[in-house]
Structures are given as C-alpha cells and as structure tokens.
C-alpha angles and dihedrals in degrees: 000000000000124000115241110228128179109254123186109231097206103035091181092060076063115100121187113234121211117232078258090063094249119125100263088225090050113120130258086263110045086041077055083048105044095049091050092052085047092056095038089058090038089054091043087058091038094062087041093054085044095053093048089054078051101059102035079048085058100038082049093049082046094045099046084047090058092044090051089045091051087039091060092035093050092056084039091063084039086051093044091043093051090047087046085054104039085051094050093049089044098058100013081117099045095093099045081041097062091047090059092058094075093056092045086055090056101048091055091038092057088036084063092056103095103180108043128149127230087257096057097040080051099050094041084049086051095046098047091040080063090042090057085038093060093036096059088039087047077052099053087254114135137185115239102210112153124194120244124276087030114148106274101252103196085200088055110026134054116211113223091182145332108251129183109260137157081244123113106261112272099029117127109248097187143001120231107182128008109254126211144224130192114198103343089302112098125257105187127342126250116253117239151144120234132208126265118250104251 
C-alpha cells in the first residue's frame, strides 16, 4: 500500500513565508515594505482595539454611575416609606382622636351641673350619646345590630346560644350587645342568640 501525500503539482507557484509572514526570497525592500505595512495594519488595530477598551471603559463607568444612583434612590424611597410609616402610625389617631373632644367636653360639661334632674341628665347622656354616635360614624366606625329574625352571619355575629322561637333556623332572636365594624373589616361581633333549627 502506498501513502497519499499532498504533492504540489507547480513547486515553483510556491513561495516560502517568513515567520513574519514576508516571502524569505523578498528583497531588502519589499521585506522594508512589507513590515511597515504590518505594523501600519497592527497599529491600526491597535488603535481599534484601543478605542473599543475606550468605549466599554466609558459605558462601565455609565453603567456603575446609574447602579449607585439606583442604588441611593432605591434606600431613599425605603427612608421616605419608613418616615411615611412612622408618621402614619404616629398620628393615625389623631383624627378619631379630635372627634372625641366634643364629647369629652359634654360630658364635663353635664357632670358640672350639680344640681340636675333625672330628665336633664337623660336628655345630656342622649345628646352626647349622638355626639359619639356621629364621631365613630364620622370615623368609619359603625354599629352591627342586626333585627331580629335577620339571616345569622357567623363574620358578623357571635352566637351566645341557640334558644326555641316561631323564627326560620339560623335567624338572630335578640341582640345582646351592639357589634362594630371599621372600615368594612369587623371590630368586634355582635353578640346574639340564635334560633334553634326546628
């Protein structure tokens, strides 16, 4: 078996190269030529190359500058947002707080009064029971008292006991105590029994 070996068919279209990349039989000026056109193309990509660095340097530098700035404005919205919070916590009562005042100042002003009859004591508890009334309702605090014979809401309604009545299962028969909501989320259930199923 013979070997296959690539053969040239034309040796003398073959031109030795240099390491350097320039024919080894070139003459002393085209060998001149041929390095100062290398070096003219390696500076020119060297300059390309360096320009390059250049600009990714600059859109680094860019891009770090927008990530510290996010960075501040990010715990500035976390500062804002714990004073917010701490402000809100602070004087969240302060509304609920000044519709009060005008009740306190009725009830000092009835208990001043030293020599009140049934009737006016009546009629200053009535007036400042409207006044509180009005104040938790100004609030968004508002009574659950449900009629009698009203469906039995379990989220709204606390059953005492379960007593005989004429009413359908599951209806309230009496209020015991005057439930509350604030702000549609319940504060405290109203107390009730409940009839018994049938």
């Amino acid at each position: 078996m013979s070997e296959n070996k690539p053969t040239n068919p034309n040796p003398a279209d073959a031109t030795a190269m240099g390491a350097d990349g320039i024919p080894v039989d070139a003459s002393p000026e085209e060998r001149e030529a041929a390095q100062a056109a290398n070096e003219t193309e390696a500076i020119s990509e060297l300059a390309i190359a360096q320009a390059a660095v250049a600009t990714l340097t600059a859109k680094v530098a860019d891009l770090q500058d927008q990530y510290i700035r996010g960075q501040a404005e990010v715990q500035n919205a976390r500062r804002r947002a714990d004073e917010d919070i701490s402000k809100a916590r602070k004087f969240a009562v302060e509304a609920f707080a000044e519709s009060l005042l005008p009740v306190t100042d009725s009830l000092e002003a009835g208990l001043a009064i030293k020599d009140a009859s049934i009737e006016q004591v009546r009629e200053g508890a009535t007036a400042t029971l409207r006044q509180l009334t009005s104040a938790l309702e100004r609030n968004k605090v508002i009574a659950i008292n449900p009629e009698p014979g009203s469906k039995f809401d379990p989220h709204q309604h606390q059953a005492i006991s379960v007593v005989p009545s004429d009413l359908e299962a599951n209806s309230v028969v009496m209020v015991l105590q005057k439930g509350y909501l604030i702000a549609d989320r319940v504060l405290r259930p109203a107390l009730v029994t409940v009839s018994a199923p049938k």
